[in-house]
Steps between C-alpha positions, in 0.01 A plus 500: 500500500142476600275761509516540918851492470579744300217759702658423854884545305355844370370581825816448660729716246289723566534518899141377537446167723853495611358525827239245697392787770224754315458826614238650733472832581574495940166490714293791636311405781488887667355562142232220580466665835378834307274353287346330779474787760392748165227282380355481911541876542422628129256261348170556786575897324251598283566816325815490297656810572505399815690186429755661314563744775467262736765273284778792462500554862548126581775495236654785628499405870662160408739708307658725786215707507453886446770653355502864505635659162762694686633194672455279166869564451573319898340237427695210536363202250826458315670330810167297582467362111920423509473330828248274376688409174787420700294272754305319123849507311289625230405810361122349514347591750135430572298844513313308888858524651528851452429747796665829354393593163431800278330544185562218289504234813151673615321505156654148420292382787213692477471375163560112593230543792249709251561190277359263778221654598373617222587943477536525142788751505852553246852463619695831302904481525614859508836587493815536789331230663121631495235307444117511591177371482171623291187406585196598290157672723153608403479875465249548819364834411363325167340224698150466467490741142304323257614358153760192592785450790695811594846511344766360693804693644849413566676534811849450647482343821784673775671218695755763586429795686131463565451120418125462440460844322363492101660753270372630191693303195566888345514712827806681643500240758525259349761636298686533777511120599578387186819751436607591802 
């Protein structure tokens, strides 16, 4: 057997090439509708705080809005993300089609959107479904002290319950997000 021959009979032991049609993950154009109508509304911002808060509370308003905690529990996302698998016949389903979300659906997009326009900020799977997003700030009180760049502090961005609001990384707040 020639060399090619005996690569494409290997291949296609081993289930590889046995099919003509590759695979693509499915389009996302309400995704490419985000980016676009993020980068107009977040981009002219100058102050990054301000993006990131301005950020969460576009997420979270794409997402079903504010949820408060005692209605997190009504909150009917399950149905919305199991209709749409049933409509895709997949259980992929592009994070731009989804209109009811909770923590992992809202920092999965926050995180995609940071991505785009530049927020430098961490995606952090928790567990029973948690997940959030860090972003890293300039302590403000030490602005301006002499002897090299303030130290940087780490926040947890709430997409939840207050979408826009900056927690403390260590606080009991923040805690609470994470663990709830």
């Amino acid at each position: 057997m020639k060399e090619e021959d005996k690569v494409t009979s290997v291949l296609k032991w081993a289930g590889e090439g046995s099919s003509d049609k590759e695979w693509y993950p499915p389009s996302d154009p309400n995704f490419c509708v985000c980016v676009y109508e993020v980068t107009k509304y977040i981009l002219p911002i100058t102050n990054i705080r301000e993006q990131i808060e301005a950020l969460a509370q576009y997420v979270a308003e794409k997402m079903g809005g504010e949820i408060p905690k005692e209605k997190l529990q009504n909150f009917s996302w399950q149905l919305h993300i199991s209709e749409l698998k049933f409509q895709l016949k997949s259980n992929v389903v592009p994070i731009g089609l989804i209109k009811k979300g909770i923590f992992y659906h809202r920092a999965l997009l926050f995180k995609a959107l940071a991505d785009k326009v530049g927020i430098g900020c961490s995606l952090v799977r928790g567990e029973y479904g948690r997940a959030w997003n860090e972003v890293k700030l300039m302590n403000e009180s030490r602005k301006g002290v002499t002897g090299g760049l303030p130290p940087f502090e780490t926040y947890i961005v709430d997409l939840m319950f207050h979408p826009g609001r900056l927690m403390k990384i260590k606080s009991k707040e923040a805690n609470l997000y994470r663990f709830l």
